[in-house]
Every structure is written in C-alpha cells, then in structure tokens.
mmCIF file as gemmi writes it, N, C-alpha and C atoms, coordinates in Angstrom:
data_model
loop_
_atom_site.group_PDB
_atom_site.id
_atom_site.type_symbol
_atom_site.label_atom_id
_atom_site.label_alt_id
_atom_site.label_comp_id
_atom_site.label_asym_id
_atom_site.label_entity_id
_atom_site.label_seq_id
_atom_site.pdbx_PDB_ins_code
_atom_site.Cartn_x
_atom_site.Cartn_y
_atom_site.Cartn_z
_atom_site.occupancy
_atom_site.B_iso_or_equiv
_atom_site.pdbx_formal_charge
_atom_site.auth_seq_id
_atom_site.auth_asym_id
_atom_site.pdbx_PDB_model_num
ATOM 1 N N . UNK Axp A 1 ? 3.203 54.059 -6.088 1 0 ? 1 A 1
ATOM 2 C CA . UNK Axp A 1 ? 3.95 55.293 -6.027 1 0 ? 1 A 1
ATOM 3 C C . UNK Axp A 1 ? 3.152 56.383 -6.739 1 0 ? 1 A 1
ATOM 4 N N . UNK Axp A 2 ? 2.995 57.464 -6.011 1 0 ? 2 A 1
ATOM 5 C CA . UNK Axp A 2 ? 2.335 58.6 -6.563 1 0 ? 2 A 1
ATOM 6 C C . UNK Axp A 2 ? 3.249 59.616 -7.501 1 0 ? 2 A 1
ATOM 7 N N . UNK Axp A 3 ? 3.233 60.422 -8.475 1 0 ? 3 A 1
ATOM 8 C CA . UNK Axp A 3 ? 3.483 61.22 -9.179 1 0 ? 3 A 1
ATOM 9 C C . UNK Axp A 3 ? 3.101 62.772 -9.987 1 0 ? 3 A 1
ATOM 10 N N . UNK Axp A 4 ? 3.718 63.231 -9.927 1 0 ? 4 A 1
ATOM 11 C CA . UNK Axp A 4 ? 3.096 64.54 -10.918 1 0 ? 4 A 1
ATOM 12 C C . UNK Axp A 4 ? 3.869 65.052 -11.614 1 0 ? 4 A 1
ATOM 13 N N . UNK Axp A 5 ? 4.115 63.432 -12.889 1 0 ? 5 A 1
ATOM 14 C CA . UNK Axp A 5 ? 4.339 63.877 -14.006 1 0 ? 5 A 1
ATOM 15 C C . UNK Axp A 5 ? 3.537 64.336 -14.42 1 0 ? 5 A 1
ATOM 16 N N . UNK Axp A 6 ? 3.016 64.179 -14.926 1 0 ? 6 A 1
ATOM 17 C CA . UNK Axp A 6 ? 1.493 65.099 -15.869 1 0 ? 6 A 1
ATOM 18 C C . UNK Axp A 6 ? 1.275 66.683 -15.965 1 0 ? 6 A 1
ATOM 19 N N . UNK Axp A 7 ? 1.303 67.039 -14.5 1 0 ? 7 A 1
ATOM 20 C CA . UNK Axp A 7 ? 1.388 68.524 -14.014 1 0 ? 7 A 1
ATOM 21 C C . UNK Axp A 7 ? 2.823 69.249 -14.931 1 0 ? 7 A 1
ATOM 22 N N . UNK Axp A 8 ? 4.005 68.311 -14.549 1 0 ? 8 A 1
ATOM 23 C CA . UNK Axp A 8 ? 5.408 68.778 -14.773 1 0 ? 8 A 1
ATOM 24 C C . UNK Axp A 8 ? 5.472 68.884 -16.569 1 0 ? 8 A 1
ATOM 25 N N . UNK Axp A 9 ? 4.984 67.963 -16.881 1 0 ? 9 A 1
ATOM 26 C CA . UNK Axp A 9 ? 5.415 67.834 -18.576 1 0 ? 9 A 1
ATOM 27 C C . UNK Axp A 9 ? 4.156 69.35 -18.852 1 0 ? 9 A 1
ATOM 28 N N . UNK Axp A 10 ? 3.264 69.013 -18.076 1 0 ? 10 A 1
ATOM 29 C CA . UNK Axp A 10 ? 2.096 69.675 -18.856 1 0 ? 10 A 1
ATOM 30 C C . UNK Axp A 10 ? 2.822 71.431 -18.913 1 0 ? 10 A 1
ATOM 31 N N . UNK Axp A 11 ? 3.493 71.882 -17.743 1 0 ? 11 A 1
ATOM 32 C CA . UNK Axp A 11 ? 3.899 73.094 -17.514 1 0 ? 11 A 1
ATOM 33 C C . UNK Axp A 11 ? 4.771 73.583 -18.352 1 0 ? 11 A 1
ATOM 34 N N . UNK Axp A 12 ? 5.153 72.661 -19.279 1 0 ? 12 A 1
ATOM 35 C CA . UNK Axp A 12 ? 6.395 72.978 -20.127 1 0 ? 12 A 1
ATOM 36 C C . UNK Axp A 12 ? 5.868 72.641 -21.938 1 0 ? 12 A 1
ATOM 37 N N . UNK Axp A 13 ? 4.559 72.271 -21.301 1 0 ? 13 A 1
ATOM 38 C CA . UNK Axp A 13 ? 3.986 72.385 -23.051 1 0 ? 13 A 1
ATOM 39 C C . UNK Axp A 13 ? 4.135 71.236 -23.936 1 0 ? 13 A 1
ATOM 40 N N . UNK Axp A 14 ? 4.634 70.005 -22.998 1 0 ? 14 A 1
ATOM 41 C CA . UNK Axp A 14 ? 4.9 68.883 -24.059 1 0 ? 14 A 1
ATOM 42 C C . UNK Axp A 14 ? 4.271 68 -23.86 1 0 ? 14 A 1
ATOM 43 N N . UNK Axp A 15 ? 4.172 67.394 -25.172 1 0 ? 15 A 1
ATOM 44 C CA . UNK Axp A 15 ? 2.95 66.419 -25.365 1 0 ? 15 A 1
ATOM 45 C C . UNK Axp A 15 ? 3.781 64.944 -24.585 1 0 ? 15 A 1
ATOM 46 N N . UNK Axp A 16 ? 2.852 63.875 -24.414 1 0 ? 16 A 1
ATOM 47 C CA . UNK Axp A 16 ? 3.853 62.68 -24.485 1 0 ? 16 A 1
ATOM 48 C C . UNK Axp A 16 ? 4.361 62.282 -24.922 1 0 ? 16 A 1
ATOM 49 N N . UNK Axp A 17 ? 4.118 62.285 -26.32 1 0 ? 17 A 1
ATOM 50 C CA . UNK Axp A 17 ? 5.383 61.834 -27.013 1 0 ? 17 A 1
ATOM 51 C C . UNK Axp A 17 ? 6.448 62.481 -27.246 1 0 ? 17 A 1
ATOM 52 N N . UNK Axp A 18 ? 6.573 63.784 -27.189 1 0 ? 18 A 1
ATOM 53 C CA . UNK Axp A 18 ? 7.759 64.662 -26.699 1 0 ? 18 A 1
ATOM 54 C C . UNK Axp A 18 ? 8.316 64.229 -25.586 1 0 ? 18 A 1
ATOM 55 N N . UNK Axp A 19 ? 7.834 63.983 -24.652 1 0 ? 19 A 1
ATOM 56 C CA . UNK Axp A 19 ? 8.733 63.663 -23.499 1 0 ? 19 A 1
ATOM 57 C C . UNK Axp A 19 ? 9.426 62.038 -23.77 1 0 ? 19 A 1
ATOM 58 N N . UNK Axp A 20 ? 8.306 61.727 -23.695 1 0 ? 20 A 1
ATOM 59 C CA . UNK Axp A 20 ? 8.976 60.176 -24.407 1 0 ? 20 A 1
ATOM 60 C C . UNK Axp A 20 ? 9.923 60.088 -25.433 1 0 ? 20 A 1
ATOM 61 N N . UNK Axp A 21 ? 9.913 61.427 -26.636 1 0 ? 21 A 1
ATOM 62 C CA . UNK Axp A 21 ? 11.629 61.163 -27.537 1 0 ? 21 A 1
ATOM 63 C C . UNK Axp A 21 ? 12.43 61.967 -26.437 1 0 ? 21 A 1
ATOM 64 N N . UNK Axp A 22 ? 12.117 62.787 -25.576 1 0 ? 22 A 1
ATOM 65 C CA . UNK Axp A 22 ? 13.334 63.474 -24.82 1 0 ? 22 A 1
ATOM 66 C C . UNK Axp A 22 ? 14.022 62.028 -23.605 1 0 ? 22 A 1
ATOM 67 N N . UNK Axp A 23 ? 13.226 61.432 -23.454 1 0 ? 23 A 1
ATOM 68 C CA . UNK Axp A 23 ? 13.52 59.988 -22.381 1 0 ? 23 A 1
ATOM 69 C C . UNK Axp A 23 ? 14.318 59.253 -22.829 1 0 ? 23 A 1
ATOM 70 N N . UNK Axp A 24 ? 14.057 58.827 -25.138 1 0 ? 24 A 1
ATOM 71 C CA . UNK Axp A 24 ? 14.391 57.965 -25.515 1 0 ? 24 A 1
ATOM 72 C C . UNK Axp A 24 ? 13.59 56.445 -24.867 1 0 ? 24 A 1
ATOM 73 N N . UNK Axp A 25 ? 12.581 56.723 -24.216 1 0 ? 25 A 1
ATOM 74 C CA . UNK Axp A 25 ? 11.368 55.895 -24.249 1 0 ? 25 A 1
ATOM 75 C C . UNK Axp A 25 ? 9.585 55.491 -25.445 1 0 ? 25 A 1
ATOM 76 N N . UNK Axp A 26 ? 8.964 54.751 -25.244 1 0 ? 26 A 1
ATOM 77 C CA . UNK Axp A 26 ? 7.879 54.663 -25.986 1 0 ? 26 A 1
ATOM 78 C C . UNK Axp A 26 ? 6.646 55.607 -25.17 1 0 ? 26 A 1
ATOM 79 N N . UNK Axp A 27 ? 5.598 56.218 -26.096 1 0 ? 27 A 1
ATOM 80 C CA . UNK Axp A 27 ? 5.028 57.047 -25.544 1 0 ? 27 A 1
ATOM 81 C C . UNK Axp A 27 ? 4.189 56.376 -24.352 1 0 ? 27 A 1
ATOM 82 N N . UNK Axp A 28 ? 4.006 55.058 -24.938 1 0 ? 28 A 1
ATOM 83 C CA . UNK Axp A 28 ? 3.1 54.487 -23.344 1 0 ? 28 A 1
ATOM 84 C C . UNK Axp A 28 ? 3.768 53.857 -22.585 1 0 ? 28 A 1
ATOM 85 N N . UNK Axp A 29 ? 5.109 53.962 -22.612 1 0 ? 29 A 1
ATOM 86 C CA . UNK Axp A 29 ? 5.838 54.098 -21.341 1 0 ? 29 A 1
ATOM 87 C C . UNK Axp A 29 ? 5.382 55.338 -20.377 1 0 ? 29 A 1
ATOM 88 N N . UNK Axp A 30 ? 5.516 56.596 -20.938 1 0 ? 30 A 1
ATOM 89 C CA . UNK Axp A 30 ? 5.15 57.562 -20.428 1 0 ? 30 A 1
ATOM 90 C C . UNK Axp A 30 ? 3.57 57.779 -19.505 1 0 ? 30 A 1
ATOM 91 N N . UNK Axp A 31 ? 2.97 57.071 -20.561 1 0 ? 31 A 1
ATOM 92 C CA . UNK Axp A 31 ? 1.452 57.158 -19.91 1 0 ? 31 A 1
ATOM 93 C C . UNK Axp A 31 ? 1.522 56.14 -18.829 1 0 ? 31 A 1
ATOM 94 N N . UNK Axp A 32 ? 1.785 54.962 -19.147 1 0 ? 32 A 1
ATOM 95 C CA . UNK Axp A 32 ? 1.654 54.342 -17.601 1 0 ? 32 A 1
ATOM 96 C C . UNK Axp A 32 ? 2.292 54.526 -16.404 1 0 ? 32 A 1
ATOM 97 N N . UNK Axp A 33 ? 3.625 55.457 -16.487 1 0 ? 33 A 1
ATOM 98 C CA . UNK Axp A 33 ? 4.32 56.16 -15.26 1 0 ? 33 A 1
ATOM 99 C C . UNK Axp A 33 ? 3.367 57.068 -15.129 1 0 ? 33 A 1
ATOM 100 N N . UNK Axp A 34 ? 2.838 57.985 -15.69 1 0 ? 34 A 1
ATOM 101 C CA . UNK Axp A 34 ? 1.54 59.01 -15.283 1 0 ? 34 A 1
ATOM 102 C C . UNK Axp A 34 ? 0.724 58.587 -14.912 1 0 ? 34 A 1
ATOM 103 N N . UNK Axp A 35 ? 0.102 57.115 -15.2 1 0 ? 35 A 1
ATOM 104 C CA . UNK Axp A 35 ? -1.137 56.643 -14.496 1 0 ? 35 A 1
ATOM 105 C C . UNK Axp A 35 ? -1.094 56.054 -13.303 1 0 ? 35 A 1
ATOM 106 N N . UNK Axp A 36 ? 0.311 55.86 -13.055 1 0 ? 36 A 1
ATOM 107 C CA . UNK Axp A 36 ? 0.702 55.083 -12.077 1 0 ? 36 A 1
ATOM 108 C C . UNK Axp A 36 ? 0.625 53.21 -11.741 1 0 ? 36 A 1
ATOM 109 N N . UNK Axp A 37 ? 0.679 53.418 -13.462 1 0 ? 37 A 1
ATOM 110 C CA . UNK Axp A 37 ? 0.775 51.584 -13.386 1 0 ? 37 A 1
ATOM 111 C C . UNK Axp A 37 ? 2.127 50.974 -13.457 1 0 ? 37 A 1
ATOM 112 N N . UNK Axp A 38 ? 2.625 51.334 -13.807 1 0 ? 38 A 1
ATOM 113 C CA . UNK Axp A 38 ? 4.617 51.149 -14.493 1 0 ? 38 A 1
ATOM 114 C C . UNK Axp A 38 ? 5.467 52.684 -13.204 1 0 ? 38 A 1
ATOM 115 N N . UNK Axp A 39 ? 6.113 51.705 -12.644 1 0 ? 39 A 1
ATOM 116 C CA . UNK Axp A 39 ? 7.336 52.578 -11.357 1 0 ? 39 A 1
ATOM 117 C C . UNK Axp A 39 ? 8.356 52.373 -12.501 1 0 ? 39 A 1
ATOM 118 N N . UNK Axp A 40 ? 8.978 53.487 -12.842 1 0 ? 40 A 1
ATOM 119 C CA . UNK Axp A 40 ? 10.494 53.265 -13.813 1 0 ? 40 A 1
ATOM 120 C C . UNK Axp A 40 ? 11.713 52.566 -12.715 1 0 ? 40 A 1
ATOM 121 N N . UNK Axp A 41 ? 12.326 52.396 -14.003 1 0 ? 41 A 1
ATOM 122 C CA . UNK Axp A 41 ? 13.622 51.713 -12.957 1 0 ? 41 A 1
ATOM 123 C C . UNK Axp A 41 ? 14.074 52.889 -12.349 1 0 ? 41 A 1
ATOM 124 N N . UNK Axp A 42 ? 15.246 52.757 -11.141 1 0 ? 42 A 1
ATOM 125 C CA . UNK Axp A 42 ? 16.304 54.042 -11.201 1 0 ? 42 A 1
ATOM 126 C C . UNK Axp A 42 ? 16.637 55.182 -11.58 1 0 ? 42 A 1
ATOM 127 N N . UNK Axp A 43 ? 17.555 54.399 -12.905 1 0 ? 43 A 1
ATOM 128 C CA . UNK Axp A 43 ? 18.024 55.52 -14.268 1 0 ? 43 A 1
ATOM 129 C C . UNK Axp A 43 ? 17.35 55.731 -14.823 1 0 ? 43 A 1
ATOM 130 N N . UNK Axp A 44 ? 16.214 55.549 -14.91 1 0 ? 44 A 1
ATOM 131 C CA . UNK Axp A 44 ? 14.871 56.356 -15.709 1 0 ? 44 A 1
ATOM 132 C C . UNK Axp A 44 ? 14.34 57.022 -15.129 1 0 ? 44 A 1
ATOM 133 N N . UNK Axp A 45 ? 14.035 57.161 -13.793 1 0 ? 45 A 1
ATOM 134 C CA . UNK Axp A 45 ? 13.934 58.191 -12.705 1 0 ? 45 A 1
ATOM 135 C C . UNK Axp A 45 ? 14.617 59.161 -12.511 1 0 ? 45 A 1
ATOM 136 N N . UNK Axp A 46 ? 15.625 58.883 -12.569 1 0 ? 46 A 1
ATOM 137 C CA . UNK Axp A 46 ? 17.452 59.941 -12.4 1 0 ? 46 A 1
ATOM 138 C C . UNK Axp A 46 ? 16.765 61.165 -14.17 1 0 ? 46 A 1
ATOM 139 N N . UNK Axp A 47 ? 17.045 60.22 -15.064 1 0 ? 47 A 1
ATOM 140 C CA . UNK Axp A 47 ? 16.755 60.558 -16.233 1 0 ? 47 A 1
ATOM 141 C C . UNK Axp A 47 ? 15.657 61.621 -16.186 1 0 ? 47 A 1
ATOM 142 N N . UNK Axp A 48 ? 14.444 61.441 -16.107 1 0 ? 48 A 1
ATOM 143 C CA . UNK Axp A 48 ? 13.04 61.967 -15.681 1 0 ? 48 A 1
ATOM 144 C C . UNK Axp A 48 ? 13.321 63.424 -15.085 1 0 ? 48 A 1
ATOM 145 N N . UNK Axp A 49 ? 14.066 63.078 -13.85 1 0 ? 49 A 1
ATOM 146 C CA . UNK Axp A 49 ? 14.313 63.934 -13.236 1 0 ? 49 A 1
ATOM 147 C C . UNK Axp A 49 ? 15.069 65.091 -13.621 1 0 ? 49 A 1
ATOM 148 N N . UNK Axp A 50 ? 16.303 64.72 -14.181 1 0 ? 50 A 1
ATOM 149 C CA . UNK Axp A 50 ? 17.132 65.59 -14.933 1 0 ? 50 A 1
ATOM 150 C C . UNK Axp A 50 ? 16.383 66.448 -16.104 1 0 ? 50 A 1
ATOM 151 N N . UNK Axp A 51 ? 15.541 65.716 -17.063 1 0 ? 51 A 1
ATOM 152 C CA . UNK Axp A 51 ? 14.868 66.077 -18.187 1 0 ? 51 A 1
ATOM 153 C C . UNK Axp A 51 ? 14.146 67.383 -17.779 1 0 ? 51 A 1
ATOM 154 N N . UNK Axp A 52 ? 13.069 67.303 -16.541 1 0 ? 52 A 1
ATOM 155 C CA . UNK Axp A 52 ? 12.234 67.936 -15.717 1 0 ? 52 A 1
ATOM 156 C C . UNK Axp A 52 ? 13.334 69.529 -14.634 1 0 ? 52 A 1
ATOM 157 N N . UNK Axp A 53 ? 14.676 69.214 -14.741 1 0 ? 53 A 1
ATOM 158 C CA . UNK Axp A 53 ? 14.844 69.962 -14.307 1 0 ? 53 A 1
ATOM 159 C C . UNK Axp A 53 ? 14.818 70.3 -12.667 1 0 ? 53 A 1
ATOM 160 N N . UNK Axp A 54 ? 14.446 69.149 -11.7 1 0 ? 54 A 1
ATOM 161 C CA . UNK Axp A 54 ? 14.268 68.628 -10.313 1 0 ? 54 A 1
ATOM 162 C C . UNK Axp A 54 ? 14.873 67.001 -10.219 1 0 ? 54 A 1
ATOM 163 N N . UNK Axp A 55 ? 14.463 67.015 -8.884 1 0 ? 55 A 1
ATOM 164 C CA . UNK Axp A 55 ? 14.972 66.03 -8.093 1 0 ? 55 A 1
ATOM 165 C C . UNK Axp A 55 ? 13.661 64.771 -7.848 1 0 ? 55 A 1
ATOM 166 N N . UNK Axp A 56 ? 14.378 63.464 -7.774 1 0 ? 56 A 1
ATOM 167 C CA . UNK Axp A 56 ? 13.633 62.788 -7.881 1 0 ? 56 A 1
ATOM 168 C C . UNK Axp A 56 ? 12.406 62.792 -7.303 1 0 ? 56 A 1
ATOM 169 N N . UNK Axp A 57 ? 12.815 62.928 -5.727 1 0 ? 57 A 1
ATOM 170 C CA . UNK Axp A 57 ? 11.534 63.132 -4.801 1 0 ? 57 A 1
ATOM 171 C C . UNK Axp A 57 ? 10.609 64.24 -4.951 1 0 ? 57 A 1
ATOM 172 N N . UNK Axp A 58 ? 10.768 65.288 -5.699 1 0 ? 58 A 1
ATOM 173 C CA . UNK Axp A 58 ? 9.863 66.294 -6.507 1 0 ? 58 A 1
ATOM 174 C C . UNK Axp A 58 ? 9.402 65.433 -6.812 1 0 ? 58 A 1
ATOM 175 N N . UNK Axp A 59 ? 9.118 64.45 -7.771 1 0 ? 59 A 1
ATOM 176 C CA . UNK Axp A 59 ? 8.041 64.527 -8.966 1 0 ? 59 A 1
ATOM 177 C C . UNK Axp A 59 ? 7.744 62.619 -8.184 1 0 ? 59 A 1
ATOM 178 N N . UNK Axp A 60 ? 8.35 61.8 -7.506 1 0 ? 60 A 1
ATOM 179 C CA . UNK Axp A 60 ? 7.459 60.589 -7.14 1 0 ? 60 A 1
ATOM 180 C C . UNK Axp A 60 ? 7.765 60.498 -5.42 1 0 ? 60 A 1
ATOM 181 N N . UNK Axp A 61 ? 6.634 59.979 -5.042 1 0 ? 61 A 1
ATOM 182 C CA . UNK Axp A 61 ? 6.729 60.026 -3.583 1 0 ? 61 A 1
ATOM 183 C C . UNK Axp A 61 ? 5.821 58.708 -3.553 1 0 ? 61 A 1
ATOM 184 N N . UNK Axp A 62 ? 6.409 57.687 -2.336 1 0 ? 62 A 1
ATOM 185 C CA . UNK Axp A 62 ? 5.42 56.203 -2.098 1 0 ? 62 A 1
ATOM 186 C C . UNK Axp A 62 ? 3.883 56.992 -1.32 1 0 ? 62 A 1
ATOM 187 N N . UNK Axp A 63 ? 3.221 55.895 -2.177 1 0 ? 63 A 1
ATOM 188 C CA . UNK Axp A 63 ? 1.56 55.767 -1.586 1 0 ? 63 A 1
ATOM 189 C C . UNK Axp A 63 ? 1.434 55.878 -0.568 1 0 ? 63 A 1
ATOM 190 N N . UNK Axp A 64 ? 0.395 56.829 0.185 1 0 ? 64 A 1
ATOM 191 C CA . UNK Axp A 64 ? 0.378 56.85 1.369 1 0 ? 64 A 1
ATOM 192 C C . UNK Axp A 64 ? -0.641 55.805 1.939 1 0 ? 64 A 1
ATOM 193 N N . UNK Axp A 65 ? -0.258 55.421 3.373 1 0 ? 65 A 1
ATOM 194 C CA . UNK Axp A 65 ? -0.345 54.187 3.836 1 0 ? 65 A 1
ATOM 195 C C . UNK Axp A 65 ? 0.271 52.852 4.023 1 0 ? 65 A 1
C-alpha cells in the first residue's frame, strides 16, 4: 500500500514523534507506515485520517499492479 504520510505530517510541521503522541502510537510505528512496511489496522487509519484532517483514501491507496 502506497502513502503520503510524510508529505501530510511534513505540511503541518510535525515531527514523528508528534504525530505518533497525537496517534497515541510509538514513533516507529509511524516510520514504518511512512516507509511502507507496517499497513495500520482500520482504526488507526480512521484515526490517521481524522488527525490529518482527510479521508482515508487521501493519504493510502493499494500498489499499483
């Protein structure tokens, strides 16, 4: 699954570990959803999303192919 968290957090000035206490996650939780190694569950998506201010499919869309 592709993403642009990185872009989104970055536009708003916060570091990862800011986003990660706004998640109530660990900061390398955060990094491996940005690297695209770790897909969050659901409600951490929902969550993400809300935090960010958009909708899920804004910020992750499946790999193309």
């Amino acid at each position: 699954m592709r993403n642009d968290l990185v872009e989104r957090r970055a536009a708003r000035g916060w570091s990862q570990a800011e986003l990660a206490q706004r998640l109530g996650v660990s900061r390398q939780t955060v990094i491996s959803i940005e690297r695209g190694r770790f897909d969050p569950s659901l409600p951490l998506a929902f969550l993400i999303a809300h935090t960010l201010g958009c909708a899920i499919e804004d910020i992750f869309a499946p790999d193309a192919g």
